[in-house]
C-alpha positions in Angstrom: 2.9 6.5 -23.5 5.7 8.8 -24.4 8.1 10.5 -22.0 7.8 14.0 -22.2 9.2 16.7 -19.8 8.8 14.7 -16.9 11.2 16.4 -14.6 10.3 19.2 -11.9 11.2 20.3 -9.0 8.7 19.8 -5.4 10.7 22.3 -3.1 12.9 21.8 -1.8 14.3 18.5 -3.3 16.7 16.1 -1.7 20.0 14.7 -2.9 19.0 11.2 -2.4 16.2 11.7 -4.3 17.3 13.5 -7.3 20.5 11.2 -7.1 18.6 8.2 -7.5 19.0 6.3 -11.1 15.6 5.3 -11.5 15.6 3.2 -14.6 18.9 1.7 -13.7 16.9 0.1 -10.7 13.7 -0.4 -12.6 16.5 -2.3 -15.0 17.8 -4.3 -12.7 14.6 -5.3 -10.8 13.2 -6.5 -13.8 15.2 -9.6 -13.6 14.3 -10.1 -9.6 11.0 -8.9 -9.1 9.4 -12.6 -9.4 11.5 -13.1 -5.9 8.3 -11.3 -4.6 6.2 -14.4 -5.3 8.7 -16.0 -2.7 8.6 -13.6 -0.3 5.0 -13.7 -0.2 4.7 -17.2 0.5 7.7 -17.7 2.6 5.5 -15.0 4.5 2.5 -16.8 4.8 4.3 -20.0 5.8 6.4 -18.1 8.4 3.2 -16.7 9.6 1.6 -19.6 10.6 4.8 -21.2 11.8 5.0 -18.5 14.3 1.7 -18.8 15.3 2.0 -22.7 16.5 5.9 -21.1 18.2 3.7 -19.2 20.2 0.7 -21.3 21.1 2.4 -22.8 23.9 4.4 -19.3 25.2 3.5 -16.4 26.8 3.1 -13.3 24.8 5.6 -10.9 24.4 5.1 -7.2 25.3 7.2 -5.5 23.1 5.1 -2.3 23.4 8.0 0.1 22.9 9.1 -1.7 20.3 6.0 -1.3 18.3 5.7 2.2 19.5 8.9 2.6 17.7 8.5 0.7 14.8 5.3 2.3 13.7 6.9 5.9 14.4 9.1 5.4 11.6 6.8 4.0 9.4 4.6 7.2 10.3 7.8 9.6 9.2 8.8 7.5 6.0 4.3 7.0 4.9 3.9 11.2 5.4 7.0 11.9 3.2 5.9 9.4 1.2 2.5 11.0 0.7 3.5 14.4 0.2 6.3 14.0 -2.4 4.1 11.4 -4.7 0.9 13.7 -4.3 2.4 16.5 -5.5 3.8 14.8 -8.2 0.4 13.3 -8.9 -1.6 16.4 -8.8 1.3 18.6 -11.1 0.8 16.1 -14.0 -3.2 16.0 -13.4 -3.1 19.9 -12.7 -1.0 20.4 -16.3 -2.1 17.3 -18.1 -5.4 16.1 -17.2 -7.2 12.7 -15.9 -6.6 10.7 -18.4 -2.8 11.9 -18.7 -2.0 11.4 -14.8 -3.5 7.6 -14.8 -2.1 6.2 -17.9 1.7 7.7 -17.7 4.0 5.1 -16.2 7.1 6.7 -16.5 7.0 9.3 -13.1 7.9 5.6 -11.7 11.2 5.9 -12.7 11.6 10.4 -13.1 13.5 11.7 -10.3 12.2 12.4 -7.0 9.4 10.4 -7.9 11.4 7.2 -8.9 13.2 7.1 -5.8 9.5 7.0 -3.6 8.1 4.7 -6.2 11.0 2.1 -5.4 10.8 2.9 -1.2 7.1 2.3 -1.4 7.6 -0.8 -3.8 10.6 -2.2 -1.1 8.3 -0.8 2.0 5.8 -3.8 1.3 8.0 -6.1 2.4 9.2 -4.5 5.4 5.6 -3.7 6.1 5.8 -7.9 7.2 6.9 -6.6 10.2 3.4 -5.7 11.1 2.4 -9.4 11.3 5.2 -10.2 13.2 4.1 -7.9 16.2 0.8 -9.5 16.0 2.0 -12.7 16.0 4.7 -12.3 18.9 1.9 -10.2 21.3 -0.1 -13.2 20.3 -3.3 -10.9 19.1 -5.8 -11.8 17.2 -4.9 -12.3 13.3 -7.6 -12.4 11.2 -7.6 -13.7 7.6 -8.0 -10.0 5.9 -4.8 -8.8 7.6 -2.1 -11.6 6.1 -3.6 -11.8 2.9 -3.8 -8.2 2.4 0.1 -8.1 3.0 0.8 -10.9 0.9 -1.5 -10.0 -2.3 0.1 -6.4 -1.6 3.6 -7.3 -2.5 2.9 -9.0 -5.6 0.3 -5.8 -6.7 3.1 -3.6 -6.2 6.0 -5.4 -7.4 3.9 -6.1 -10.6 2.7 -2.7 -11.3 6.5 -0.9 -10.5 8.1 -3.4 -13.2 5.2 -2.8 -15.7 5.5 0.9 -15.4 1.5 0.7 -14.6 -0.1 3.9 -15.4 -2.2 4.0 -12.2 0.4 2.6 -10.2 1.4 7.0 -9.4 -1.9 7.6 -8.2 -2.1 4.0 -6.3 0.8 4.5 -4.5 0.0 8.0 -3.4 -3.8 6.4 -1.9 -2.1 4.0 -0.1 0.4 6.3 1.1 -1.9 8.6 2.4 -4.0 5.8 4.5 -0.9 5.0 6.1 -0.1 8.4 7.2 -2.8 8.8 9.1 -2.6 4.9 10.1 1.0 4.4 11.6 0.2 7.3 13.5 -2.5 6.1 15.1 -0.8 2.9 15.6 1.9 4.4 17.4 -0.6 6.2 19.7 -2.1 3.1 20.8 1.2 1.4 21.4 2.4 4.4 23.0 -0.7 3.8 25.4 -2.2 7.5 24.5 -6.2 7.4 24.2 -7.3 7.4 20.8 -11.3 8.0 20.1 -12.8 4.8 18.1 -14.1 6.8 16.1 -10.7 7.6 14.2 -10.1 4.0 14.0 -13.8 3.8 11.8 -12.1 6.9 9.7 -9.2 5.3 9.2 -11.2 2.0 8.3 -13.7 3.6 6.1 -10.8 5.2 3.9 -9.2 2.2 3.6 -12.5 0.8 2.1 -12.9 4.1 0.1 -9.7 3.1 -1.2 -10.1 -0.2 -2.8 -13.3 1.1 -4.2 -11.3 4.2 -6.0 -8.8 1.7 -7.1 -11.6 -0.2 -9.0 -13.1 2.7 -10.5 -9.8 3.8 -11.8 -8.9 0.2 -13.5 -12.5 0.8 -15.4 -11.6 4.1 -16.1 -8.2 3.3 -17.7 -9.4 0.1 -19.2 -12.1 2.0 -21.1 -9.2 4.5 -22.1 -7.3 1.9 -23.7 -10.6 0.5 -25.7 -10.7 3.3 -26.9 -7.8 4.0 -28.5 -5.9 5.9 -26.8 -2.7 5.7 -25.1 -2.2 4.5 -22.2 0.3 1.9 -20.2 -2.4 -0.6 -19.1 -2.9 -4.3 -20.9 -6.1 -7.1 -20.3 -3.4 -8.9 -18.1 -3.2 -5.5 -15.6 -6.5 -4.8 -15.6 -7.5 -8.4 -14.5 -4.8 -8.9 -12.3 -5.8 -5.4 -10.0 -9.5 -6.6 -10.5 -8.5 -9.2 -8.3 -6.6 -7.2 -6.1 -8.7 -4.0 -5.7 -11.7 -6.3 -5.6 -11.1 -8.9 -3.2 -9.9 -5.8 -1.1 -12.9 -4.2 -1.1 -15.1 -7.1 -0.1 -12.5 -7.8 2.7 -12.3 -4.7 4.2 -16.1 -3.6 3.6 -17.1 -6.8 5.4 -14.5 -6.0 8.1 -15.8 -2.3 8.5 -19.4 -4.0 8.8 -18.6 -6.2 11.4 -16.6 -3.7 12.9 -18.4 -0.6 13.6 -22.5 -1.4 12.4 -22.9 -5.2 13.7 -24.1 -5.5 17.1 -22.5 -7.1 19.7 -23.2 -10.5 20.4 -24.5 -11.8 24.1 -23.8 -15.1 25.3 -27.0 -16.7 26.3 -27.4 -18.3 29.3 -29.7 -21.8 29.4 
């Protein structure tokens, strides 16, 4: 899809952001983004070699420190979500659908390029969740690591392919967060949060991933048809996988969450 008149101003903008040399980067991380295969393993692996660390060694509090951490993930997730969105919702406001999901090139526009490449980056940093899980030595259940993993290599994949849907992706995800890391930081922070904005929080996540595969069919069907569009066969089956698995995963965590009930042991 052509570039056309992608520059604009959301008030009031930043130096950093309207500094930032987007396809320089996108450029230069074409030759390095395949690193993120590594770093996903090399996160799995560390993962589980921190887990058998710790099976013999009493868990770390570290409650401040978490308090901390997800407080600046909470600051950098709400900028995050209110720069992309309204970058998101111009082009759909002045362009249309179709427009808005199949133009890759925002990734790399100002303003927008420079939160496309924090978000990208952010998934890697976002590790840090796992180790907090790992050092308080809660429970770590299958959804959370793979989800981290499978993340990074999404993201990397659809920033150096210039996805079209990777805008509107990124500005989901970014949004789920914001309300996330908050909560996060509440908890840690030992404040009182209702469950029931942990089942919000958990039922957007699966809203989410079921968005995200309506939008691959609805981009895929754009590009049968003709029109133009920065989506191939190889993106649409490789966020299949992605957006599908997720939504399984996290469906059949919200089930067994918040609607299973809870299970007695029975006494002989």
């Amino acid at each position: 899809m052509a570039e056309t008149n992608l520059t604009f101003h959301v008030p009031p903008p930043f130096t950093f952001e309207t500094d930032f040399n987007g396809p320089e980067f996108h450029l230069w991380f074409s030759n390095v983004w395949k690193t993120g295969y590594v770093l996903a393993a090399a996160y799995v692996v560390l993962v589980w070699v921190g887990r058998w660390y710790m099976e013999e060694r009493p868990a770390y509090n570290m409650r401040s420190l978490l308090a901390i951490w997800s407080a600046c993930l909470s600051v950098f997730s709400i900028m995050g979500a209110l720069r992309l969105n309204a970058v998101w919702l111009h082009d759909f406001r002045e362009r249309g659908l179709t427009h808005s999901l199949c133009n890759g090139h925002w990734l790399t526009a100002p303003i927008s390029g420079f939160w496309a490449v924090a978000f990208t980056l952010s998934k890697a940093v976002e590790f840090g969740d796992t180790f907090f899980i790992v050092a308080r030595k809660q429970k770590l259940i299958f959804l959370h690591w793979y989800h981290h993993a499978l993340t990074l290599i999404a993201v990397f994949y659809q920033y150096v392919n210039l996805t079209g849907p990777a805008l509107f992706f990124m500005c989901m995800n970014f949004s789920v967060h914001a309300l996330m890391y908050p909560y996060y930081t509440l908890r840690a922070s030992r404040v009182r949060v209702p469950k029931a904005v942990a089942m919000v929080i958990t039922t957007l996540q699966v809203l989410q991933m079921i968005t995200g595969l309506v939008v691959i069919f609805y981009v895929y069907g754009v590009v049968k048809s003709g029109r133009d569009c920065n989506w191939s066969d190889e993106s649409f089956y490789t966020m299949f996988l992605v957006y599908g698995s997720f939504a399984v995963l996290f469906l059949n965590f919200f089930m067994k969450s918040y609607l299973a009930k809870p299970v007695r042991d029975k006494k002989e």
